[in-house]
mmCIF file as Biopython writes it, N, C-alpha, C and O atoms, coordinates in Angstrom:
data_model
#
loop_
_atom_site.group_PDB
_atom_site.id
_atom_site.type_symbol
_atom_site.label_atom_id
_atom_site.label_alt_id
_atom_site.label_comp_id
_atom_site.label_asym_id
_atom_site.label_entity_id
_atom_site.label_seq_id
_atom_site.pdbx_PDB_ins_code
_atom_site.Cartn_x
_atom_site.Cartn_y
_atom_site.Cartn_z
_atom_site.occupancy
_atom_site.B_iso_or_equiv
_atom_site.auth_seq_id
_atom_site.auth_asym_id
_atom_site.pdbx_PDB_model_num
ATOM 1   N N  . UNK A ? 1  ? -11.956 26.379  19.643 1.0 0.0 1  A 1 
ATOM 2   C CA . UNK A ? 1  ? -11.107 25.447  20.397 1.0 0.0 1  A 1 
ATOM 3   C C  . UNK A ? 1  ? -11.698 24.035  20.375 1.0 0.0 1  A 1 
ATOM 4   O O  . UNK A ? 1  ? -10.896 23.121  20.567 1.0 0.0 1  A 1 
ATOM 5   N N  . UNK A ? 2  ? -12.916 23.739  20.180 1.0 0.0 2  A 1 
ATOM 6   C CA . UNK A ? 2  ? -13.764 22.363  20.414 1.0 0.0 2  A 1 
ATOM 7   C C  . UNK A ? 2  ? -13.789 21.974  19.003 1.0 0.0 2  A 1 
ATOM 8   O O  . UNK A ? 2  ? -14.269 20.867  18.757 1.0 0.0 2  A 1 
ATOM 9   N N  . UNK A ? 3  ? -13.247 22.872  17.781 1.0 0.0 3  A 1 
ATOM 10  C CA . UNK A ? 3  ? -13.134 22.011  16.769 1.0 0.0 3  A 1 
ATOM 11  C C  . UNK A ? 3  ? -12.169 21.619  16.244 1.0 0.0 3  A 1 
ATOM 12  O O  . UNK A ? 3  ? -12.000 20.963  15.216 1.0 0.0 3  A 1 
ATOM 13  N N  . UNK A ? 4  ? -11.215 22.209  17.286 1.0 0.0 4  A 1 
ATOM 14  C CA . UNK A ? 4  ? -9.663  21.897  17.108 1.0 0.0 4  A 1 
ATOM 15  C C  . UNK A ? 4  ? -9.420  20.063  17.550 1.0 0.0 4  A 1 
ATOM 16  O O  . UNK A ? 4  ? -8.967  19.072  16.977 1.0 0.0 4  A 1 
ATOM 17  N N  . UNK A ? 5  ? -9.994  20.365  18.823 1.0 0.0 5  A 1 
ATOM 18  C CA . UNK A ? 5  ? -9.940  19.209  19.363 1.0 0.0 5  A 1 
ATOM 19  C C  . UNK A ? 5  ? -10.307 18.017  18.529 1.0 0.0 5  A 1 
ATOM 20  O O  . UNK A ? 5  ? -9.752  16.961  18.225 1.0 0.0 5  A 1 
ATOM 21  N N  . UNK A ? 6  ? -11.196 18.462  18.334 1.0 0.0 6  A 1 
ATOM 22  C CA . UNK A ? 6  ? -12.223 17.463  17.586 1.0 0.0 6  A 1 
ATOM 23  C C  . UNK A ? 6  ? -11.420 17.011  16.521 1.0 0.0 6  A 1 
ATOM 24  O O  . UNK A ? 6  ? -11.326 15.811  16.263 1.0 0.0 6  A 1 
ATOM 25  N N  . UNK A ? 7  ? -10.779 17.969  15.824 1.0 0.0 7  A 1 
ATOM 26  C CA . UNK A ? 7  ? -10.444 17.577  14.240 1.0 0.0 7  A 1 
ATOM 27  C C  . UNK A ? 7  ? -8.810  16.678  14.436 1.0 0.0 7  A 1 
ATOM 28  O O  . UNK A ? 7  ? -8.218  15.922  13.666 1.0 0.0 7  A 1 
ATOM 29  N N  . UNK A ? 8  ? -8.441  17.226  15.949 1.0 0.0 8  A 1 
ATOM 30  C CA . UNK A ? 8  ? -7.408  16.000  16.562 1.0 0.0 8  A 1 
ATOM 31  C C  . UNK A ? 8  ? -7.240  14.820  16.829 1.0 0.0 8  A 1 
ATOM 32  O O  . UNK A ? 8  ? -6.320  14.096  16.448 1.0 0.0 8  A 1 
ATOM 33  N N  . UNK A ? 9  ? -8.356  14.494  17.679 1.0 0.0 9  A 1 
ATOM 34  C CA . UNK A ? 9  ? -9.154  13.042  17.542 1.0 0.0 9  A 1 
ATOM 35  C C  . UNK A ? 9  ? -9.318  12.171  16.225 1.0 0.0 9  A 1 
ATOM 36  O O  . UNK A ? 9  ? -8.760  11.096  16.002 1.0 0.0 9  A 1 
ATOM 37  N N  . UNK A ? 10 ? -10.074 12.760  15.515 1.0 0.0 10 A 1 
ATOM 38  C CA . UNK A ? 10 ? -10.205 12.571  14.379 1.0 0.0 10 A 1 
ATOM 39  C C  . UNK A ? 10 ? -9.144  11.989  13.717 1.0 0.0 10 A 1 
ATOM 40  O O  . UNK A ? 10 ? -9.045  10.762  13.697 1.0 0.0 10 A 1 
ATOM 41  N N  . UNK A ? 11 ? -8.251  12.777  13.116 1.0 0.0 11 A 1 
ATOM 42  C CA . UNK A ? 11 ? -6.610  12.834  12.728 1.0 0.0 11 A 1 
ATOM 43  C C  . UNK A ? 11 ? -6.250  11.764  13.463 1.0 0.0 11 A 1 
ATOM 44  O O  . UNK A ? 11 ? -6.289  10.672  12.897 1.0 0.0 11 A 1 
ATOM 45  N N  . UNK A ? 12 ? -5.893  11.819  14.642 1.0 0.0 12 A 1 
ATOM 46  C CA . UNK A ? 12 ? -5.587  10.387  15.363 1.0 0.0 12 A 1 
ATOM 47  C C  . UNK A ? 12 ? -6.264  9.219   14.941 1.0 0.0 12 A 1 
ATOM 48  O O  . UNK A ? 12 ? -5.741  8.502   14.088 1.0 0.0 12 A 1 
ATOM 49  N N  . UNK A ? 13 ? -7.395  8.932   15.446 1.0 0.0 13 A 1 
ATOM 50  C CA . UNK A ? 13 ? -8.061  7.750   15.091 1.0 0.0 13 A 1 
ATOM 51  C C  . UNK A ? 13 ? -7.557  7.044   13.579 1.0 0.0 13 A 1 
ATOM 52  O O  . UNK A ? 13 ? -7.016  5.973   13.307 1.0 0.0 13 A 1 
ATOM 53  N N  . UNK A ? 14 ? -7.987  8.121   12.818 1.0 0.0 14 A 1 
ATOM 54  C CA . UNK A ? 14 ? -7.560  7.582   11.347 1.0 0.0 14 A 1 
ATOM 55  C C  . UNK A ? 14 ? -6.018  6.836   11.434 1.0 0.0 14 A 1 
ATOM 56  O O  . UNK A ? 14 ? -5.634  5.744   11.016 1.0 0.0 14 A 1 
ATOM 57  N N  . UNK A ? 15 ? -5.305  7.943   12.179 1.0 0.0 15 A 1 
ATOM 58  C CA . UNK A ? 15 ? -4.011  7.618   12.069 1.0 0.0 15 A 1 
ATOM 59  C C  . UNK A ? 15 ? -3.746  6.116   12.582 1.0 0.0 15 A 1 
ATOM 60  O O  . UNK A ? 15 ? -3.203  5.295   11.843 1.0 0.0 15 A 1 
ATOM 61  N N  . UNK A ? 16 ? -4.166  5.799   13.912 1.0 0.0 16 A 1 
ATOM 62  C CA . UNK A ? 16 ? -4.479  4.767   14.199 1.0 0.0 16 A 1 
ATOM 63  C C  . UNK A ? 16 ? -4.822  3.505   13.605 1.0 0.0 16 A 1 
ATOM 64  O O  . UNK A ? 16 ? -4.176  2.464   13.728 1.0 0.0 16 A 1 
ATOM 65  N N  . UNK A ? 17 ? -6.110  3.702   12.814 1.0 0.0 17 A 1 
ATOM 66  C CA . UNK A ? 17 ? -6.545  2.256   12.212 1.0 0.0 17 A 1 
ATOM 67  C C  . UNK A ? 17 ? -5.476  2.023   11.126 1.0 0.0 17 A 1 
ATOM 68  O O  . UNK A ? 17 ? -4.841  0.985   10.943 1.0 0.0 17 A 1 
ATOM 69  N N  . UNK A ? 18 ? -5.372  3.519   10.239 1.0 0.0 18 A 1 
ATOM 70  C CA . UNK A ? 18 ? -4.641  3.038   9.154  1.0 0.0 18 A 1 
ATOM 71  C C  . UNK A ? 18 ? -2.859  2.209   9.390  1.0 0.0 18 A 1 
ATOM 72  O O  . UNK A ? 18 ? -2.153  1.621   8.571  1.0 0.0 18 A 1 
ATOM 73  N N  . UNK A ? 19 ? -2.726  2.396   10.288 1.0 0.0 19 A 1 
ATOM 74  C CA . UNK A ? 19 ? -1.568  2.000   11.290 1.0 0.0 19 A 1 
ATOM 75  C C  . UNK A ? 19 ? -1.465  1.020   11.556 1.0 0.0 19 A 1 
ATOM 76  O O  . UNK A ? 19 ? -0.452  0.343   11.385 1.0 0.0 19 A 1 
ATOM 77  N N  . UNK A ? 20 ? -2.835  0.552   12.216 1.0 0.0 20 A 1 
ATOM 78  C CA . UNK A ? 20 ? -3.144  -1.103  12.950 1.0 0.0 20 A 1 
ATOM 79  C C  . UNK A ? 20 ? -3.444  -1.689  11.231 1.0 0.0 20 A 1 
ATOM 80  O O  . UNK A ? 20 ? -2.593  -2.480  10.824 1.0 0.0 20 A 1 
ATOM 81  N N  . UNK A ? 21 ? -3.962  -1.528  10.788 1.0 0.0 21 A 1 
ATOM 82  C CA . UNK A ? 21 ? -4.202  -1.975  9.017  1.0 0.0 21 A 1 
ATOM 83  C C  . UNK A ? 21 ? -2.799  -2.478  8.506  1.0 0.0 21 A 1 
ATOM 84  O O  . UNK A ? 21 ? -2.503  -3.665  8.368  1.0 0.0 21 A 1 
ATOM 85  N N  . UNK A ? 22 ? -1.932  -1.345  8.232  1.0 0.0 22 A 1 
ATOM 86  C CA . UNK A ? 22 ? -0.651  -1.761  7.781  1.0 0.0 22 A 1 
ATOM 87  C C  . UNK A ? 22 ? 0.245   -2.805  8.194  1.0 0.0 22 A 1 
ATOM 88  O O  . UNK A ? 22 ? 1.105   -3.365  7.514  1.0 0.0 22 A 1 
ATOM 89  N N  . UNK A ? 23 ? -0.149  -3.046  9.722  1.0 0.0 23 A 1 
ATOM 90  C CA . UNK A ? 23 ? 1.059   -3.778  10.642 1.0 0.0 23 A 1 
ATOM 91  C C  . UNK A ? 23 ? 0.100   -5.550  10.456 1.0 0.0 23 A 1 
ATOM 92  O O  . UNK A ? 23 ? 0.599   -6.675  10.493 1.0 0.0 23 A 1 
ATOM 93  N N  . UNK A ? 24 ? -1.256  -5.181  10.278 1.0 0.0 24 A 1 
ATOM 94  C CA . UNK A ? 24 ? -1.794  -6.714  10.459 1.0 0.0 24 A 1 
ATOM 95  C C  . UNK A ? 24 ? -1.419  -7.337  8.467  1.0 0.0 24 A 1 
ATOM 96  O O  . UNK A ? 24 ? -1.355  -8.485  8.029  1.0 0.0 24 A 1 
ATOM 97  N N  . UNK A ? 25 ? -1.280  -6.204  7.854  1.0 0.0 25 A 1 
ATOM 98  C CA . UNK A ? 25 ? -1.044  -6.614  6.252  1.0 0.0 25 A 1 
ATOM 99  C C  . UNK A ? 25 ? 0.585   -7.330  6.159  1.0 0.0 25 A 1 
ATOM 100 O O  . UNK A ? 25 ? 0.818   -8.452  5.709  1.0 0.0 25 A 1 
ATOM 101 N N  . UNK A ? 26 ? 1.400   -6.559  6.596  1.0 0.0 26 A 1 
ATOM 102 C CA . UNK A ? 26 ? 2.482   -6.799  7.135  1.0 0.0 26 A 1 
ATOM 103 C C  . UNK A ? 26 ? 2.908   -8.205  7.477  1.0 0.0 26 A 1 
ATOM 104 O O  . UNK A ? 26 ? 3.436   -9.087  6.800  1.0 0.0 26 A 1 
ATOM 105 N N  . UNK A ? 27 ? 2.474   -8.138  8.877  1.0 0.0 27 A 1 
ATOM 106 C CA . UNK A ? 27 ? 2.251   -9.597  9.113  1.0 0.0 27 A 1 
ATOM 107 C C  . UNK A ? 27 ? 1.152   -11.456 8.552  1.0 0.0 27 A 1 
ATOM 108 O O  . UNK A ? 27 ? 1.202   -12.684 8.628  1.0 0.0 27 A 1 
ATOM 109 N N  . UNK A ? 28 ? 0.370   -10.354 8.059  1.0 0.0 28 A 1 
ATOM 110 C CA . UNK A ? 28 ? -0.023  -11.569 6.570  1.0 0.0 28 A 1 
ATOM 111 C C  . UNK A ? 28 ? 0.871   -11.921 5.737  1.0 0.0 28 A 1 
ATOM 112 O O  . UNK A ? 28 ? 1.006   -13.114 5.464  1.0 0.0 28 A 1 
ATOM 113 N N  . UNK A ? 29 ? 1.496   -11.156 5.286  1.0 0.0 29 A 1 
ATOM 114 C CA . UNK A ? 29 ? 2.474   -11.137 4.272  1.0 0.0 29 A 1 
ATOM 115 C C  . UNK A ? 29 ? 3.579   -12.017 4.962  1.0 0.0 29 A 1 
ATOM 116 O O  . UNK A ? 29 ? 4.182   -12.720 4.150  1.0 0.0 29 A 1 
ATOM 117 N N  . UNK A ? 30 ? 3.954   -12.135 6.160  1.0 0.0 30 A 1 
ATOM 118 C CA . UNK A ? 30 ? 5.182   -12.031 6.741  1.0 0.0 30 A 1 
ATOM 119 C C  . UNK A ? 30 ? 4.783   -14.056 6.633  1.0 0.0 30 A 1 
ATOM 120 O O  . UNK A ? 30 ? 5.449   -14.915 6.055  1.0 0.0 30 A 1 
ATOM 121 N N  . UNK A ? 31 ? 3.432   -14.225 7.464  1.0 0.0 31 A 1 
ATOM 122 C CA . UNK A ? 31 ? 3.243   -15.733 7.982  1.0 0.0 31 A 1 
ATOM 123 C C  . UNK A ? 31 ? 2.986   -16.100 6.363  1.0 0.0 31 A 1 
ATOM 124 O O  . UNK A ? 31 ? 3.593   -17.009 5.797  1.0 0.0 31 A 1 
ATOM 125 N N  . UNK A ? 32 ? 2.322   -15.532 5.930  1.0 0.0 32 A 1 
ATOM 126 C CA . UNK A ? 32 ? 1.996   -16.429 3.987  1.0 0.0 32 A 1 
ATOM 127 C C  . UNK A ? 32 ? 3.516   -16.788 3.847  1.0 0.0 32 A 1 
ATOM 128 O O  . UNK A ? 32 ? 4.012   -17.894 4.060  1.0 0.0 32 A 1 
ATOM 129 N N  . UNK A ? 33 ? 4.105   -15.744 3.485  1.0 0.0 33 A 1 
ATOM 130 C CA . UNK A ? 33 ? 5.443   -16.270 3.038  1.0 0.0 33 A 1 
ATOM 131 C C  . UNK A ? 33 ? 6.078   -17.464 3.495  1.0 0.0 33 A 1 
ATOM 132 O O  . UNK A ? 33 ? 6.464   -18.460 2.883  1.0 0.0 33 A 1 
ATOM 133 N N  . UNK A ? 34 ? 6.109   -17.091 4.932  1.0 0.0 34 A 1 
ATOM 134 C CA . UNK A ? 34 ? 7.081   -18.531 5.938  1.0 0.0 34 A 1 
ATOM 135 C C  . UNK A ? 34 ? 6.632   -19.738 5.783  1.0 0.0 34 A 1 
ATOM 136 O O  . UNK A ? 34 ? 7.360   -20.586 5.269  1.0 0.0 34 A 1 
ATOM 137 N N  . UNK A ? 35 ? 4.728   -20.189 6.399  1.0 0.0 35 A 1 
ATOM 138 C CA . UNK A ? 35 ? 4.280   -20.883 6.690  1.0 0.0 35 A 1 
ATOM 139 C C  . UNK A ? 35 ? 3.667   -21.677 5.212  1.0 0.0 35 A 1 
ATOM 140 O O  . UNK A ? 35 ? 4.026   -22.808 4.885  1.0 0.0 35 A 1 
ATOM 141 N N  . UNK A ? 36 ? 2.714   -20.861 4.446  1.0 0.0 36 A 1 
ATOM 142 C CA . UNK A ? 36 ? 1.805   -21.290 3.594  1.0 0.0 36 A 1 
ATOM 143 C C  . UNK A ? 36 ? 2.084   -20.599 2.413  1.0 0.0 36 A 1 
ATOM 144 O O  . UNK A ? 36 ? 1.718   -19.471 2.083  1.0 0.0 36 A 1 
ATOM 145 N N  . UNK A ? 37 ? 2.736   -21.363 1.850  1.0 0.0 37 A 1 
ATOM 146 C CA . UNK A ? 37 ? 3.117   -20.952 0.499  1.0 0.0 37 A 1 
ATOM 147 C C  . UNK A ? 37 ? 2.161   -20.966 -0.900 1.0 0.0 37 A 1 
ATOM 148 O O  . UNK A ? 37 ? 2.422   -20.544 -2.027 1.0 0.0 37 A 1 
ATOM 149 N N  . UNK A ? 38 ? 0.839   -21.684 -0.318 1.0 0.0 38 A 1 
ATOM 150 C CA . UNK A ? 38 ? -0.125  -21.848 -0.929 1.0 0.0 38 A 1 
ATOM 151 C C  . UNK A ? 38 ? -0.427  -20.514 -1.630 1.0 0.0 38 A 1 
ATOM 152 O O  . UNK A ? 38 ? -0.227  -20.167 -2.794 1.0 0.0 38 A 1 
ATOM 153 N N  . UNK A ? 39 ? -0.961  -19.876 -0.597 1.0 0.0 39 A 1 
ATOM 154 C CA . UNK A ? 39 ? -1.530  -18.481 -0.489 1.0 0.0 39 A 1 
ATOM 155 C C  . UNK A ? 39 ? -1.008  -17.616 -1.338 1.0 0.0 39 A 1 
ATOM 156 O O  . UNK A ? 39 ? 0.221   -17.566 -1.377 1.0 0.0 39 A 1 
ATOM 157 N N  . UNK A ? 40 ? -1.653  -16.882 -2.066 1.0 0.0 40 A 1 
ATOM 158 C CA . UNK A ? 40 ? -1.069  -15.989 -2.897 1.0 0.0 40 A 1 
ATOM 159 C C  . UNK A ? 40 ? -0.998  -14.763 -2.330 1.0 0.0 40 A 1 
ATOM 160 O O  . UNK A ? 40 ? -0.225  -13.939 -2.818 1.0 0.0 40 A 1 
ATOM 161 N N  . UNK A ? 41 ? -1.764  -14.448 -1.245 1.0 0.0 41 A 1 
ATOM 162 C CA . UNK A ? 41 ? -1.885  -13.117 -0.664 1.0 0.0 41 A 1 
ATOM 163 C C  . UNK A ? 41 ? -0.566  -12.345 0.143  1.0 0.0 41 A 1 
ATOM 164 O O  . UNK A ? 41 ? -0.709  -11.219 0.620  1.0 0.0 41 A 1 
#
């Protein structure tokens, strides 16, 4: 049962960053485009 848990947490967290990752790429993408066209990123 404690490695269930564990391997839940786990699973989450990942799920998490890779989540918060996508949404801040996202929004790079979103302000490059609008603002600074410089940027190639």
């Amino acid at each position: 049962m404690k490695y269930f848990i564990g391997i839940v947490i786990l699973l989450f967290g990942i799920y998490v960053m890779t989540d918060l990752a996508l949404k801040t790429r996202y929004t790079r993408k979103r302000l490059s485009k609008g603002k600074n066209k410089s940027y190639k990123f």
